[in-house]
C-alpha positions as a printed NumPy array, in Angstrom:
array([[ -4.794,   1.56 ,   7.306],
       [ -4.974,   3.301,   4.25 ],
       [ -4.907,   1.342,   0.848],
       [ -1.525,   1.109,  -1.43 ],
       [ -2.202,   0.147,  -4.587],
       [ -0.066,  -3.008,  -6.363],
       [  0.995,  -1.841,  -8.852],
       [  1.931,  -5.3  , -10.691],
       [ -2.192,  -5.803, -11.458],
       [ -1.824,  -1.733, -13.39 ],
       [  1.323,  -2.965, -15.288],
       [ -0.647,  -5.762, -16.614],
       [ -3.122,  -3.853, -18.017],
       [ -0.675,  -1.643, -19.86 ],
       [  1.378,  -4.522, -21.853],
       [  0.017,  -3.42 , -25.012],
       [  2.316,  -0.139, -24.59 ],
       [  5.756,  -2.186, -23.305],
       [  4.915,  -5.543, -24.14 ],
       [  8.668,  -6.89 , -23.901],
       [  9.307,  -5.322, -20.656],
       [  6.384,  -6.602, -19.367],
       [  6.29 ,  -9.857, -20.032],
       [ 10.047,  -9.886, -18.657],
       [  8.763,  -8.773, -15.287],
       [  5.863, -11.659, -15.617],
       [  8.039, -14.11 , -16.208],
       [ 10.235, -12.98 , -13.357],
       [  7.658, -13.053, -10.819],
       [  5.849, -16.559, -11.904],
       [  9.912, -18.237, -12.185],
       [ 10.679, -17.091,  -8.731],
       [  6.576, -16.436,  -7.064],
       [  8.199, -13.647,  -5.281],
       [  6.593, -10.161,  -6.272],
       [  6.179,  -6.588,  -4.41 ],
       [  3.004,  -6.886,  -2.04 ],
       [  2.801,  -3.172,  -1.584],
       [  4.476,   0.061,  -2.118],
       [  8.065,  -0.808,  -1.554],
       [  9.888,   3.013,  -0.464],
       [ 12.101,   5.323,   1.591],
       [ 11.67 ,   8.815,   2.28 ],
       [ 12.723,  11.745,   5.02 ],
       [ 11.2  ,  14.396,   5.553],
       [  8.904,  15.837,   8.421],
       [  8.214,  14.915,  11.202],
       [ 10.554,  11.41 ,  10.615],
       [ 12.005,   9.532,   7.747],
       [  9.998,   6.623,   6.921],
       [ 10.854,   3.391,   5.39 ],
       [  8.754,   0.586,   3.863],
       [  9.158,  -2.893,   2.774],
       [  6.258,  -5.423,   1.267],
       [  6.617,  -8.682,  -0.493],
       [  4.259, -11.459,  -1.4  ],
       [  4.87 , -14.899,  -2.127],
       [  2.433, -17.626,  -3.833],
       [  2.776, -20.301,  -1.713],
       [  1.36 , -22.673,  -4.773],
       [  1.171, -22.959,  -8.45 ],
       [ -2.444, -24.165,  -8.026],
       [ -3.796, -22.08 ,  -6.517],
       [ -3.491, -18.131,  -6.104],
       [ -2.82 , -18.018,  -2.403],
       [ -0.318, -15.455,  -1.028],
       [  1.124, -15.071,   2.059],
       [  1.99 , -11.189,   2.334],
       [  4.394,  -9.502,   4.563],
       [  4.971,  -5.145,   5.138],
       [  6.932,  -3.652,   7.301],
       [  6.664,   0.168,   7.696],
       [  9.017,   1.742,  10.136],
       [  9.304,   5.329,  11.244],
       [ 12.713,   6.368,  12.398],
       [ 13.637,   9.884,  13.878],
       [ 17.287,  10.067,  12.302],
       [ 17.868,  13.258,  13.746],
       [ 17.306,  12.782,  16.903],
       [ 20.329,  11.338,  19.494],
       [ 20.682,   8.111,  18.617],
       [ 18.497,   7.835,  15.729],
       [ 15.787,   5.317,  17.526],
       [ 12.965,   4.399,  15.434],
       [  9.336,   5.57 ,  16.952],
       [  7.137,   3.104,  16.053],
       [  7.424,  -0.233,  13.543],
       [  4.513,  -1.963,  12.299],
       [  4.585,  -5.725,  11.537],
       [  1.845,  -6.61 ,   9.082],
       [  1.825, -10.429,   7.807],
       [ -1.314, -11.244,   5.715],
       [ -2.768, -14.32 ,   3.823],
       [ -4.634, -13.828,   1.033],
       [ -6.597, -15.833,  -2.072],
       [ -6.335, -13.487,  -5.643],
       [ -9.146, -14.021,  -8.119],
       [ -8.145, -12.536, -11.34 ],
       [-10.772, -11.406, -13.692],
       [ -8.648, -11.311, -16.916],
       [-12.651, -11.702, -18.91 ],
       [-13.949,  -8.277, -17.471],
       [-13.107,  -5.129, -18.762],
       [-13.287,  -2.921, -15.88 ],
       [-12.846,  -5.131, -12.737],
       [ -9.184,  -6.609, -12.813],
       [ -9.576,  -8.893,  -9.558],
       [-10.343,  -9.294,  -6.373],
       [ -8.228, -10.236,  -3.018],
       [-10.127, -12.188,  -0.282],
       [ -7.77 , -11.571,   2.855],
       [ -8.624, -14.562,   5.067],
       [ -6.504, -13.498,   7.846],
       [ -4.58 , -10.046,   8.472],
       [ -2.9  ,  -8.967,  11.354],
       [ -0.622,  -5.795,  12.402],
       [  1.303,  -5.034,  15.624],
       [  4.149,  -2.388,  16.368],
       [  5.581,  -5.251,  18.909],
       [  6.155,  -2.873,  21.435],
       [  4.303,  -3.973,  25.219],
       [  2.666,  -2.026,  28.23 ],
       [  1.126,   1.2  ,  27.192],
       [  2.689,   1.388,  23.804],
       [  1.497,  -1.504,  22.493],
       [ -0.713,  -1.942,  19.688],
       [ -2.472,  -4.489,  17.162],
       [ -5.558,  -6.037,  15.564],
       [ -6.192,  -8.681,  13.497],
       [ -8.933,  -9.252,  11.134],
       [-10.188,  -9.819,   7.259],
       [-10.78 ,  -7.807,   4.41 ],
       [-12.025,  -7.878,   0.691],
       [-10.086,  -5.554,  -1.847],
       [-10.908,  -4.856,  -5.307],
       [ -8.507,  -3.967,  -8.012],
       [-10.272,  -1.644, -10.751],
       [ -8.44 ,  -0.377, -13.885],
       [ -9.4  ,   1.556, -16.999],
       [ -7.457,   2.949, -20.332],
       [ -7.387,   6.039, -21.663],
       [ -4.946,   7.405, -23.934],
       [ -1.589,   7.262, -22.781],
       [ -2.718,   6.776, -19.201],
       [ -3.942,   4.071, -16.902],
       [ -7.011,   5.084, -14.446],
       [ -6.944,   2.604, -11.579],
       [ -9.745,   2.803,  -8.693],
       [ -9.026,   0.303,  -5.746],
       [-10.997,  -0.332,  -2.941],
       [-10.322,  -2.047,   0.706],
       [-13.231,  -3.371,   3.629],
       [-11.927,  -4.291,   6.292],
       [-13.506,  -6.677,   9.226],
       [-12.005,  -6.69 ,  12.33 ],
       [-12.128,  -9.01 ,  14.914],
       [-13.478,  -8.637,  18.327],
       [-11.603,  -7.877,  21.355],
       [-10.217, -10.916,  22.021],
       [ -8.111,  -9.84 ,  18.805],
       [ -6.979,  -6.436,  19.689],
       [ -4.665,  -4.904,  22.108],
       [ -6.346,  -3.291,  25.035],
       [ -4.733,  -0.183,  24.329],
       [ -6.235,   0.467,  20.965],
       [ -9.656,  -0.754,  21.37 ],
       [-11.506,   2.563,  19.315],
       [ -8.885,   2.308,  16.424],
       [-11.622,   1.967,  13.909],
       [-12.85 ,   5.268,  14.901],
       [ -9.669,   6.816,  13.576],
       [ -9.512,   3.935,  11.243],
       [-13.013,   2.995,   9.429],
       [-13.875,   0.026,   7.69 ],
       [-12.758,   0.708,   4.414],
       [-10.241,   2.612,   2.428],
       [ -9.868,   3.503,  -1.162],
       [ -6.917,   4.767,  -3.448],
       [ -7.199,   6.681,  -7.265],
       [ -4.539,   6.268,  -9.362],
       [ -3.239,   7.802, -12.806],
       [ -0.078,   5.903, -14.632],
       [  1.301,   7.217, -17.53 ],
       [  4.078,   4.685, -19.558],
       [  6.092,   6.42 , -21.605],
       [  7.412,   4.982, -24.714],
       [  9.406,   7.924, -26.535],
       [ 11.161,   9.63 , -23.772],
       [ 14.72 ,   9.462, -22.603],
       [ 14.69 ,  10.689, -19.441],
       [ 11.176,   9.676, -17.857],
       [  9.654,   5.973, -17.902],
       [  6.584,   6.183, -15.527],
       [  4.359,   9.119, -13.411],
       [  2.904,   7.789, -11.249],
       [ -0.136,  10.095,  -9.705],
       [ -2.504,   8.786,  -6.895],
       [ -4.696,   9.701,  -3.942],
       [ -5.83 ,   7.794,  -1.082],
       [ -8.326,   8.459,   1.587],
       [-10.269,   6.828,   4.285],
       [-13.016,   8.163,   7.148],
       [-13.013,   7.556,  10.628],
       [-15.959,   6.109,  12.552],
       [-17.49 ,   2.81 ,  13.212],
       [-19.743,   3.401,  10.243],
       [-17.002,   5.382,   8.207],
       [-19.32 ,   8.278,   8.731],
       [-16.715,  10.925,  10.186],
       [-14.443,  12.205,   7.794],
       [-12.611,  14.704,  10.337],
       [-11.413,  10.986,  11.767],
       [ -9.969,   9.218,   9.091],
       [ -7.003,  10.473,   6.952],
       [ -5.388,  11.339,   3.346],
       [ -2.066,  10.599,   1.539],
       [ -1.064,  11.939,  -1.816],
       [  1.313,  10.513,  -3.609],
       [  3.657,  11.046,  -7.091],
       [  6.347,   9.126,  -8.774],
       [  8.62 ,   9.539, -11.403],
       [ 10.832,   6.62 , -12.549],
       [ 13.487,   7.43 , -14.978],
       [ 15.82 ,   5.977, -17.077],
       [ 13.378,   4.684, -19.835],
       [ 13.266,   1.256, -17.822],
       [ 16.768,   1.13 , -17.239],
       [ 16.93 ,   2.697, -13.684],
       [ 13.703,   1.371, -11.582],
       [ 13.735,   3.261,  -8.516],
       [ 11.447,   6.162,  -8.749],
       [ 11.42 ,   9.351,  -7.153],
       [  8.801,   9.47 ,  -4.815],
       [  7.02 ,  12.228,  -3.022],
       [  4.425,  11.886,  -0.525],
       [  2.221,  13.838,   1.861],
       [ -0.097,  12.511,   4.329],
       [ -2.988,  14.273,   6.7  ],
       [ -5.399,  12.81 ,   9.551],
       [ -5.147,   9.646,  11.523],
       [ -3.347,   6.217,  11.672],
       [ -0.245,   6.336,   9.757],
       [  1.453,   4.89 ,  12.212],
       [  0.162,   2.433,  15.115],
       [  1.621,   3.641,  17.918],
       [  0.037,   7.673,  17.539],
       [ -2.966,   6.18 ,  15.424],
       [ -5.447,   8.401,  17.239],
       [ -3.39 ,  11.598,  16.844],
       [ -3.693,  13.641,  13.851],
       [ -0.82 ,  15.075,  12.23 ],
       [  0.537,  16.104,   8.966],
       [  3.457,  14.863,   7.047],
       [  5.883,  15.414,   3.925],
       [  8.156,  13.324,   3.116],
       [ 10.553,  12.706,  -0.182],
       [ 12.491,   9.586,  -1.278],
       [ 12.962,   6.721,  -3.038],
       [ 10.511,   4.273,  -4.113],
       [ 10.989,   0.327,  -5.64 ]])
């Protein structure tokens, strides 16, 4: 449940530092209308390896209306067999209203429908469906790029949710939010990008019980002064809800990878 931040909307607000480069990936995405949705990674580390894949795709040039697809799977590699635990199908469709006028605010997503399952049945099964508002936030400083984003999420009655997971928004909340520090570098050889950021959401119908929600920290570095552009990715996650299947368990989890 927790909120990944896309990182295409921070780029844009850093062209002034890598102008070329970014208008190359603008033009890329508008040519083809096929972008990264969310945080696009793999990783192992404890208690599983995890893997994650997101795109978005405008379905028209009149409009900015996405349809928006993740798929986060969790896969115990060390285990006989190497089965994967739990796999969560998230499709989403979404309207984007930029804000390119407003200096702090750089848009808004209106999710008009959102659902996620881990297509598993009987007892294991999980899923909601619902809507959501998220707003993009970004601020310059220096060398870096402070971005604040910030997720509400309305889900749908029972009718729209498995039986088995009817309380996940007390281990899930109604909103999530994500701080982020990006640093472009210009003069290095070696390092292109840090990527810093923290997210965090309570538990609770009223997202009143913080010992109910969870945390994830993550950092990137992407090297190769824009010539390489996977990043080195480290993340760390506490509380609730990272995955469907165990979303009312808490755990803790490091993990290290690769992100995209």
């Amino acid at each position: 449940m927790y909120c990944q931040q896309d990182e295409d909307i921070a780029a844009e607000g850093t062209c002034d530092a890598k102008l070329h480069k970014c208008e190359l990936e603008k033009n890329n995405t508008n040519s083809y209308r096929l972008s990264r949705h969310k945080d696009i990674y793999a990783m192992i580390g404890s208690p599983d390896t995890k893997i994650q894949v997101s795109l978005k795709y405008q379905i028209t040039s009149y409009l900015n209306l996405y349809f928006g697809y993740t798929q986060t799977m969790f896969w115990e590699i060390t285990k006989n067999s190497a089965p994967f635990k739990d796999i969560a199908f998230n499709p989403d469709l979404f309207y984007r209203i930029d804000c390119p006028k407003v200096k702090f605010i750089k848009a808004f997503d209106i999710g008009l429908f959102e659902h996620k399952s881990n297509g598993k049945d009987g007892p294991d099964s999980r899923s909601w469906s619902g809507s959501y508002l998220k707003l993009y936030t970004m601020t310059k400083f220096s060398d870096w790029s402070f971005n604040w984003d910030t997720k509400f999420y309305w889900f749908y009655d029972h009718l729209q949710m498995d039986k088995t997971n009817r309380d996940i928004a007390e281990f899930a909340g109604f909103w999530d939010s994500r701080v982020s520090f990006i640093n472009y570098y210009d003069d290095l050889k070696t390092i292109d990008r840090i990527s810093l950021y923290f997210d965090i959401f309570p538990g609770g119908k009223y997202a009143q019980r913080w010992n109910k929600g969870g945390q994830e920290l993550g950092l990137k570095f992407r090297m190769g002064n824009g010539q390489f552009y996977p990043s080195l990715f480290f993340q760390f996650y506490h509380g609730y809800n990272e995955s469907l299947l165990d979303y009312n368990v808490e755990h803790t989890s490091y993990r290290l990878g690769i992100a995209f």
